[in-house]
N, C-alpha and C positions, 0 to 999 in steps of 0.2 A: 621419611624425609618430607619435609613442607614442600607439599603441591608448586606453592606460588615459587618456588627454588626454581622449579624445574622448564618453566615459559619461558622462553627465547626471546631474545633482544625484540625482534622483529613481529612479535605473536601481536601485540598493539595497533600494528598500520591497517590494519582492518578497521578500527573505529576510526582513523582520520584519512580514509576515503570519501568520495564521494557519494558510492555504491556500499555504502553499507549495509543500508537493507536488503538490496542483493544479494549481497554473501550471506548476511543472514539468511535469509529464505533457503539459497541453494548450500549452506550447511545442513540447516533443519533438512532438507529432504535428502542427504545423502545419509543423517544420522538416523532415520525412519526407515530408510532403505535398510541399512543394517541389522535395524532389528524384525525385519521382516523374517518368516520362517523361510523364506529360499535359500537365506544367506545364513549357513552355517557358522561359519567362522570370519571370515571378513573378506570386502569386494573385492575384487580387481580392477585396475585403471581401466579396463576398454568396460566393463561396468560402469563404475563413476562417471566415464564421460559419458555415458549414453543416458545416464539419469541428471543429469546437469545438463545435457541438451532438451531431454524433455520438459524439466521443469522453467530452461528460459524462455522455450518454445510456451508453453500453458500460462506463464507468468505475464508474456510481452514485453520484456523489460527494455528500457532507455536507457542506457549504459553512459557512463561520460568519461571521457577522458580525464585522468587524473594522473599528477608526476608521481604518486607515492608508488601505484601498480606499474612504471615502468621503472624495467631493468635491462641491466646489458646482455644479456645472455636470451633475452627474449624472442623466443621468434615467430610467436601464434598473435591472431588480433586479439585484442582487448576482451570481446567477450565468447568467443570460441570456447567450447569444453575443456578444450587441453591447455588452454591458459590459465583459465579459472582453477584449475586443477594442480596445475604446476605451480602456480602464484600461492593456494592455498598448504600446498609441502611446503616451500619454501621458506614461509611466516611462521610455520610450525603448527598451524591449526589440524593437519593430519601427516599420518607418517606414510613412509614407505618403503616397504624391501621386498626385495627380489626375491620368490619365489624359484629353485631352480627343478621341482618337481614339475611345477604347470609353467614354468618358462617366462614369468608375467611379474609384473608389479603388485604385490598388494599393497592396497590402502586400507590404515583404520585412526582409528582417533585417540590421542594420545588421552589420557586420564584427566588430565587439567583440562581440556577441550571439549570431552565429554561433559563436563559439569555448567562450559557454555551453552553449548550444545543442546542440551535439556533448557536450560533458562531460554533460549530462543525459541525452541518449540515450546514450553507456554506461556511464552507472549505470543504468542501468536494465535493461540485458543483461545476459548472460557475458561474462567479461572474455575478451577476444579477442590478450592480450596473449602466447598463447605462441609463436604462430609468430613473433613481433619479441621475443623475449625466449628465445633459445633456441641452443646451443651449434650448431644447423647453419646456422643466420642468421649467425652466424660466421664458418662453415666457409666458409658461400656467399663472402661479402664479399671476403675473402682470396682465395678461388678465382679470383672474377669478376676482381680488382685483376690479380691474375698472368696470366690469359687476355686480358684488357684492355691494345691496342697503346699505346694513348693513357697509359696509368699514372696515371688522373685521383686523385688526393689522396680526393677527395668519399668514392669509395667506401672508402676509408681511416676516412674521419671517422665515416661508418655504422658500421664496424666498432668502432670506440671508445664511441661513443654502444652498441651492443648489448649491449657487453661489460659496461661499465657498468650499464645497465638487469639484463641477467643477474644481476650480482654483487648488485643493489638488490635483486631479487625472492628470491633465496637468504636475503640477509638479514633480510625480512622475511617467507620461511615461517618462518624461527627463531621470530622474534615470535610470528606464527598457534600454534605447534605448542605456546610455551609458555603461550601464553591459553588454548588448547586445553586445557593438563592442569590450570590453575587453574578451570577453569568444571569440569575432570570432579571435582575434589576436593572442590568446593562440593556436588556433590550427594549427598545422603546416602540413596537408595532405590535398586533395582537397575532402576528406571524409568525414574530420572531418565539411569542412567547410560551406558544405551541409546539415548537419546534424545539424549544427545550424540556417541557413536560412531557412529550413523545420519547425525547430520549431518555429521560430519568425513568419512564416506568422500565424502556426498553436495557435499562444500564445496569450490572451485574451488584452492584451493591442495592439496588431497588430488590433483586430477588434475592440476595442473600438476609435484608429486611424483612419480605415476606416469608421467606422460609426456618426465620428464627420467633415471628408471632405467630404463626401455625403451627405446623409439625413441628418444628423444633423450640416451640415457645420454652420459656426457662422456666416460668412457672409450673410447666408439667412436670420435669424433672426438679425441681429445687427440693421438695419434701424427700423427694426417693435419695437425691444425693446427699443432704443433709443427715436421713439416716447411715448410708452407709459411711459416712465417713463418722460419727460418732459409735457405729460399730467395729471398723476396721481400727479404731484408736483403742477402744475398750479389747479387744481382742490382742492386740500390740501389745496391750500392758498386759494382759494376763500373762500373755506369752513370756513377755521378761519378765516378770517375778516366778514363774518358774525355771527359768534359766538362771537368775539369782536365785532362788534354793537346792538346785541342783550342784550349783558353784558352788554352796557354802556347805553342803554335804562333800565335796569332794575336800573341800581345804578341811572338814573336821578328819576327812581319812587319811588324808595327809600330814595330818602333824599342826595344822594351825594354818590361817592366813599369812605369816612371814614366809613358810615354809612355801606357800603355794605361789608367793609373789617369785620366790626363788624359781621355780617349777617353770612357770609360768615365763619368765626371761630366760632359762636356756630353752624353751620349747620342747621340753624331754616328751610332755604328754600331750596325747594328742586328743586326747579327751578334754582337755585345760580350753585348748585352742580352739577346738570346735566349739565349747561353751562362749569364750572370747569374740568368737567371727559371729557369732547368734543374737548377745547382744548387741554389737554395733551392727550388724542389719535391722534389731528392733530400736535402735535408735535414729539408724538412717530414714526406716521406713515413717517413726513419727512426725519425724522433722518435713520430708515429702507429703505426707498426708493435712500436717498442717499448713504447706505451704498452697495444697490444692482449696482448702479452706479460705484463708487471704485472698487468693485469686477470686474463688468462686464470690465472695463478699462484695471484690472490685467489678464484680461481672454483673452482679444484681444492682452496682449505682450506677455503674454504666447503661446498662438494659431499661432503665426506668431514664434515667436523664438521655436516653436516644430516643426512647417515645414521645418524652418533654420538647425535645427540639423536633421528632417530626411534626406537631401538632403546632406548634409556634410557625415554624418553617411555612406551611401546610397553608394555614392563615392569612400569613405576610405573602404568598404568593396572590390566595386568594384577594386579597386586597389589592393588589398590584393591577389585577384581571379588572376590579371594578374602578378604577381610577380611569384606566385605557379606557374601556368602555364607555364610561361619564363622558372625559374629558376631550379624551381622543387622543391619538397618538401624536408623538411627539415632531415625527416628522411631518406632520397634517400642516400644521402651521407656518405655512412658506412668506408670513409678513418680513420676518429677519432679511430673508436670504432673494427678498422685491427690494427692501431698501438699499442691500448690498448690492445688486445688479443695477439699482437705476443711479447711485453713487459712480459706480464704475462704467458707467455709460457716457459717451458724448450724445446723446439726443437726450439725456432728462429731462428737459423744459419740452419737447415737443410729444415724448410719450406720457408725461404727465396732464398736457393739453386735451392729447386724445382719451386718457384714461377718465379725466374729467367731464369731458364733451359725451361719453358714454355714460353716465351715471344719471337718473333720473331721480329727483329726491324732492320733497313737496316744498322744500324751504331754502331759501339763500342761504349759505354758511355766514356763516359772522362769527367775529370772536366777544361780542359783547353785546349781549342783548337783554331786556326786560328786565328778564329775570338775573340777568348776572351781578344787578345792585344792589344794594342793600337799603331793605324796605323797613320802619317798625314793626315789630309784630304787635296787634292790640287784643291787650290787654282782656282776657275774659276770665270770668270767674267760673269756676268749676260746681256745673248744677248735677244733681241726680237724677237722669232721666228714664226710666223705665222704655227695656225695649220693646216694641211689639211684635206681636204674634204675628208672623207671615203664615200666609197657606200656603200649602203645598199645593203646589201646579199640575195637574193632571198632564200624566206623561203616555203618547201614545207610541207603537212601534216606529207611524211613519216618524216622528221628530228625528227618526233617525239614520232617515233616509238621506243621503245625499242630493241637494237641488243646487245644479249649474246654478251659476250667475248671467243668467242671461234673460233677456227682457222680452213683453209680451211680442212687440213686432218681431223677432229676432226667431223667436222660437215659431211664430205663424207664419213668417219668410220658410222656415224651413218647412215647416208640414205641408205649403203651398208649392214647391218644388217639387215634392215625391208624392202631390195628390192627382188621379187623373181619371177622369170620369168619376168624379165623387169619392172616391176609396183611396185613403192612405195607404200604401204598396210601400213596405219594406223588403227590398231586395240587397242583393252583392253591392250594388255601387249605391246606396245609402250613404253608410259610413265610407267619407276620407281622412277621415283623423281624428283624433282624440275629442276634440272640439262637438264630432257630429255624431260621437256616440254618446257624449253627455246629454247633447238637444233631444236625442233617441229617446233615453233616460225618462228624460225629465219629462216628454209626451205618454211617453207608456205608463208614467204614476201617474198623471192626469187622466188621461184614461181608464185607471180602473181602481178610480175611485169611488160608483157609485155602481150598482147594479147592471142599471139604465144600459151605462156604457160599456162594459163588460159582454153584454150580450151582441154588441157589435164587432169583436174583435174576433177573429181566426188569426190560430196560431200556424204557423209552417215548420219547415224544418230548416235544422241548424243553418249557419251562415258561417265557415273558417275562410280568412280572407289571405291572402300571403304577407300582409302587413301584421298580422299576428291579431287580427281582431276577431271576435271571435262574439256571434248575438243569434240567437234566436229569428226566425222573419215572420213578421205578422202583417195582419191586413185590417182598418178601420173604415168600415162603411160610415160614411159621412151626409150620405142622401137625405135619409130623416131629419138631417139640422135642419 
């Protein structure tokens, strides 16, 4: 009988809850309990509920109230074991009968349920699909068929069914890769777009890509499965032309081929018949073997046009990263959403005053000036002027020394503050800011630029200030000036 015959009116209201992922979870854990080695044959209710209170307990779940989960005959809360429990018989999701050996209720899971059941627990995993979904699951099948005295079909039909699943899963890393580059496009921060390449590597189609160009690359296997499937076909046929001359030895001892077609429709021999079922398994078997062929064909333009778009993909990302980078993110730019706030503002005129009044800029604004007329251009003739030879400038380390912009009194105000009894003394309160360690700088390259001066300086030891400054302290004897 058809599985789907057998689900109950009610087996449904589980997905138009609230708490669906609930159920979900605490099915999966009661259908894992099951197959635990303690549980011989199936639970009992004062089980079930002690495994449904643990895992709401582990879970923390936030239950909601919903009208589908109330009934009239109810009389546990909402999310209590024995509601959950009883809600779930009810729906049909598991069964129950009274045991009158151990005196108890068993619970187990009706056939149709079981096949949910499993679908919940993996979604709930990693997907476990690459060892069945994989060019050497393939390679196996085929191998095994050819090793195999028997030459059973079956393992044939696995290989169709893999081959297929292959080609489905190729096709739809296509999908993933190009969701992938619309969700990286969407984001417009160099955070956002970390946060997606984080997840791609970490995302299970990123390693069932690595794990089909490595170990499971096609190219390693493609010569090996290419020959066997041109041996297992060469072998096929041998096979039936000797089961056609074995046939046509029997119909000469028979009286003829009319005579055998007769034979043959009442089923008298069973020699006829076996010969019969021989052939159409070496025809079933060609037919499967070339359809692993077509597969394997769509699996090699698949595999080559999924490296084409990781590498495209790959790129367009790249480029994405150096735009952000350049240009800056999109939400950097808060001109739109100043002229939208001072629009929707009642003080525009008086925050535009201030915004003004704060601006320093070397020239009047004007909307027309000098240059905004229109001058003749005159007229020159086009000479051939050879260009000359510039020399190159002699370039020394200092040029590339940073020197403050600060002027000669400026800088002898400062070395005249920290000079005392002839001796520049750099100590802790030296530096107050940014300002007075540039002046620092810029006296300590004056300083030891000639010998002379050099031999006037003692160094000390470091200076860490709580401002985060952070110099060396030295001392200039200045008596000799």
């Amino acid at each position: 009988m058809i599985l789907k015959k057998k689900i109950p009116r009610d087996f449904y209201k589980l997905f138009r809850t609230q708490n669906m992922e609930y159920y979900m979870q605490l099915l999966t854990a009661l259908y894992q309990a099951m197959q635990e080695a303690y549980a011989l044959t199936q639970l009992t209710d004062s089980e079930c509920r002690s495994i449904l209170a643990e895992t709401i307990a582990r879970v923390n779940m936030v239950w909601w109230d919903d009208e589908t989960e109330k009934t009239e005959d109810e009389g546990f809360p909402g999310l209590s074991p024995s509601a959950v429990l009883d809600r779930l018989v009810k729906w049909g999701w598991l069964s129950s009968d009274f045991d009158e050996k151990l005196n108890c209720y068993i619970i187990g899971f009706p056939e149709y349920s079981r096949l949910y059941a499993e679908l919940f627990a993996r979604l709930e995993k990693e997907d476990d699909s690459m060892e069945r979904e994989s060019i050497l699951s393939v390679y196996s099948a085929l191998y095994t068929y050819d090793s195999d005295p028997e030459k059973n079909n079956s393992i044939l039909k696995s290989a169709v069914r893999t081959s297929k699943s292959l080609g489905q899963m190729l096709s739809n890393m296509q999908d993933s890769m190009r969701l992938w580059f619309d969700e990286l496009s969407k984001r417009r921060d160099f955070i956002g777009i970390q946060e997606v390449l984080v997840n791609e590597i970490n995302n299970r189609e990123s390693v069932k890509y690595a794990i089909l160009t490595t170990t499971d690359s096609f190219y390693r296997y493609k010569e090996a499965v290419k020959e066997l499937i041109a041996k297992i076909l060469e072998e096929n046929e041998n096979r039936r032309e000797k089961l056609m001359a074995q046939k046509r030895m029997l119909a000469a001892q028979t009286g003829g081929a009319d005579a055998l077609q007769e034979t043959a429709a009442d089923g008298s021999t069973p020699a006829l018949l076996k010969l019969e079922r021989g052939l159409q398994f070496c025809e079933e078997a060609a037919q499967l073997v070339l359809s692993v062929e077509r597969e394997f064909d769509l699996i090699e333009k698949k595999y080559n046009r999924l490296i084409e778009l990781k590498t495209v993909f790959a790129r367009r990302a790249l480029a994405r990263i150096h735009y952000l980078l350049q240009e800056g993110a999109g939400a950097e730019d808060s001109t739109l959403e100043l002229i939208g706030l001072l629009n929707n503002s009642g003080k525009k005129n008086a925050l535009l005053e201030d915004f003004r009044d704060s601006l320093y800029v070397t020239a009047p604004f004007s909307i027309v000036g000098d240059d905004s007329l229109y001058n003749r251009r005159q007229r020159q003739e086009n000479e051939f002027v050879p260009l000359a030879l510039q020399e190159e400038a002699s370039s020394e380390i200092a040029d590339f020394v940073p020197k403050p912009l600060y002027t000669g009194k400026q800088l002898q105000e400062f070395r005249r503050q920290h000079t005392k009894d002839g001796i520049f003394q750099v100590s802790a309160d030296t530096v107050q800011s940014a300002e007075d360690l540039e002046k620092l700088l810029f006296i300590w390259q004056e300083a030891t630029q000639s010998r002379q001066e050099e031999d006037r300086i003692l160094l000390q030891e470091e200076i860490h200030q709580e401002d985060g400054f952070s110099y060396t302290g030295f001392s200039i004897d200045e008596t000799e000036n």
